[in-house]
Each structure stands twice: as C-alpha cells, then as structure tokens.
C-alpha positions in Angstrom: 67.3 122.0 124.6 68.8 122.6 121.3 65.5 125.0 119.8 64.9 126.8 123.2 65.8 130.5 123.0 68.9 132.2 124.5 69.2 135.0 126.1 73.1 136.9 125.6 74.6 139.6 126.8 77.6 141.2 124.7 80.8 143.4 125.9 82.7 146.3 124.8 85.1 146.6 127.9 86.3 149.9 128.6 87.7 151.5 131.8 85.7 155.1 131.0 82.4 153.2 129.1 81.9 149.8 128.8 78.6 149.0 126.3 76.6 146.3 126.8 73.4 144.6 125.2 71.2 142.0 125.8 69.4 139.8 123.0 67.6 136.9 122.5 68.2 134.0 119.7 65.6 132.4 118.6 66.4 130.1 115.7 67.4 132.2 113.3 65.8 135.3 114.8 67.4 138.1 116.7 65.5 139.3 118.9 66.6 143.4 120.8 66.0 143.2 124.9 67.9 146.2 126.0 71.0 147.9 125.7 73.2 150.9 127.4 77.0 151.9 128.7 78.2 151.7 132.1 80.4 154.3 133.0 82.6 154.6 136.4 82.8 157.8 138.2 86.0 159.0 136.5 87.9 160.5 139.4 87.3 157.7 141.2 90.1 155.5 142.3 91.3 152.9 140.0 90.5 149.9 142.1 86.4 151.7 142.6 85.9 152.2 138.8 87.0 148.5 138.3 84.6 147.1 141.1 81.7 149.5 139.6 82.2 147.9 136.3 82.2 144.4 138.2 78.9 145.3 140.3 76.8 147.3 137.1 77.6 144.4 134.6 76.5 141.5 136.7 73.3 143.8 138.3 72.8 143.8 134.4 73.2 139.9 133.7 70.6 139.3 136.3 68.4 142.0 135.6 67.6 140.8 132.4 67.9 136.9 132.5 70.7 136.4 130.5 72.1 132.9 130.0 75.4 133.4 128.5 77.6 136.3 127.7 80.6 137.3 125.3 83.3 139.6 125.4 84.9 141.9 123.0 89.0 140.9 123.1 91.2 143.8 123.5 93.4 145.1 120.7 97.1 146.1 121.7 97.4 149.8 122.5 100.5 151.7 121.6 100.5 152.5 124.8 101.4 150.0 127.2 100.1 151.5 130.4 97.0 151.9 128.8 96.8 148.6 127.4 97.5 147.1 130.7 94.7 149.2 132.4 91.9 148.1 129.5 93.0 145.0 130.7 91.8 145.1 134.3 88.9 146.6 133.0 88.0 143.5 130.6 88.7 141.5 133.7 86.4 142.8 135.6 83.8 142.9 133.1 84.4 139.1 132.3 84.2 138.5 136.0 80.6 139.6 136.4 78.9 137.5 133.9 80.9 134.4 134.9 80.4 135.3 139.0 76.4 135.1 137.7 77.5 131.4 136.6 77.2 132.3 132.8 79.1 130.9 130.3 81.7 133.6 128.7 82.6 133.6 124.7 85.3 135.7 123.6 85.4 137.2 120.3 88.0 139.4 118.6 86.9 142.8 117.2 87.7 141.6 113.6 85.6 139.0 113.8 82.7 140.4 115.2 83.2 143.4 112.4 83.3 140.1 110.1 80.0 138.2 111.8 78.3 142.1 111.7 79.1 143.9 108.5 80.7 141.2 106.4 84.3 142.7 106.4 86.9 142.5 109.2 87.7 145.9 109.1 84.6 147.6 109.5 84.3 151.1 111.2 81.6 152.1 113.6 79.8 153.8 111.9 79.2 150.3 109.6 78.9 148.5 113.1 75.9 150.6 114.3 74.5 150.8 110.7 74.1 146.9 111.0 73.3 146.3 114.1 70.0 148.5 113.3 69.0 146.6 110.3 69.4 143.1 112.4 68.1 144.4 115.7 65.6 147.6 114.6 63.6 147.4 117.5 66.9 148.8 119.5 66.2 152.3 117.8 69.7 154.6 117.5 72.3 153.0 119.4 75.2 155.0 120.0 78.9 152.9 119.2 79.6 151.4 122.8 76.6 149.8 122.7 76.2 149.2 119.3 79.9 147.0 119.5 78.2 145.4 122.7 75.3 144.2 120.4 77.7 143.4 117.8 79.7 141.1 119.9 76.5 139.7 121.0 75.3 138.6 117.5 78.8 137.3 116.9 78.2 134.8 119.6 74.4 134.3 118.6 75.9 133.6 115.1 78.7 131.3 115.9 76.9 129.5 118.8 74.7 128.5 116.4 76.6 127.5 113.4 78.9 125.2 116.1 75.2 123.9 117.9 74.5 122.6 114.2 77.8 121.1 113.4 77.3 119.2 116.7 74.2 117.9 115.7 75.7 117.3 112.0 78.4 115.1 113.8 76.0 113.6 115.9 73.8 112.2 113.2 76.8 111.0 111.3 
C-alpha cells in the first residue's frame, strides 16, 4: 500500500567500517530505528573481511525488519588498487540486503549530500549535523553511520517523490 510505512536500511560500504542505519518512512515523517558500523577483523584475510561484511549486514536487514535498502556509490580513488578493493566491499554489502530479497537503491554521495544538507558538496561534519536535526531521536552519530542514515533518507526522500509522480501519472 502506497501510505503503509517503510522500513530502509542505508550503506556507507567500506572494507575497514561500513555504517549502516535503519529508518522508518512514514508519510512525511522520519522515523530513527537504530544505527552502528560493521567493522571486519582487519588482519583478517581479504576474502573473511568481505564474507563478514556480507554475514553482519544481512544479520542486520533481518534483525530489524527492513524492507528495502540503499547504497552509497563509490567515488574513484586515486588509487586503483584501492578503488578496486572498495569495490568488492560494496559488493558484498549490496549482496546482503538483496540475498534478504530486499529491493537495493543506489545513490551517489553528491546526491545524498544534496537530499541531506541541500548542497552537493557537503562535508561530514554538515552530513551528521543534518541527519540529527531530521532523525534526533538517533542521538550523536559518528560519520560512518551518519552517511548510512544519510543515504537512507536520500532513498526515503526520492522513493517518495517518484511513489507520487506515479500516482500523479496515474490519475492523469
């Protein structure tokens, strides 16, 4: 149903801490349901840190309910290897929510700082600032989870500005 609320969980991939938060939209209301970082075991091998970022994110997606999830888009490193690595990583963490049969958005970090703050180049520190005005009840949120919760009110957002252009069409 078109009014029901939705339960989203937003990504910042990362290979050493990947944020995540989950929210509800309600309408026009944001609603905070939890948030944290997952973090692989750092000496780990490569192939482990990538399945523990798999297994944590999707525990995470059915822990708390969520419906549909969405993704921060990685921006091109200098460095290639380490662009290439970040990229397994935002596999994996895309995996998890679509193994969990959820739908998965993704956004690029310009636009969420756009959706957020109002300006495509936003810093963190303007990132977190907003998210705690729109989700207060989330308390101090550190930046990993802050661009988690960020990316998930970019979906919330745009989900519900293309749900109503839909309808728009519809009634045409």
């Amino acid at each position: 149903m078109a009014n029901e609320p939705v339960r989203i969980i937003g990504l910042d991939p990362g290979l050493r801490r990947t944020g995540w938060g989950v929210i509800v939209s309600d309408g026009t209301r944001l609603r905070w349901v939890a948030h944290g970082v997952v973090t692989p075991p750092e000496k780990a091998p490569f192939s482990e840190r990538l399945l523990h970022l798999l297994d944590h994110v999707g525990a995470i997606c059915t822990d708390h309910g969520c419906e549909e999830a969405a993704v921060e888009e990685v921006f091109v490193n200098v460095n290639p290897a380490s662009t290439l690595k970040l990229g397994h990583a935002r596999a994996a963490v895309m995996l998890a929510p679509a193994k969990c049969g959820l739908l998965v958005a993704e956004y690029s970090p310009n636009l969420v700082k756009k959706a957020v703050v109002g300006a495509g180049h936003a810093d963190k520190s303007q990132i977190a600032f907003m998210v705690k005005r729109l989700l207060p009840t989330a308390g101090d949120v550190k930046a990993d989870a802050a661009d988690a919760l960020a990316v998930a009110i970019t979906h919330a957002q745009l989900r519900k500005r293309a749900l109503l252009e839909t309808l728009h069409r519809g009634a045409a």
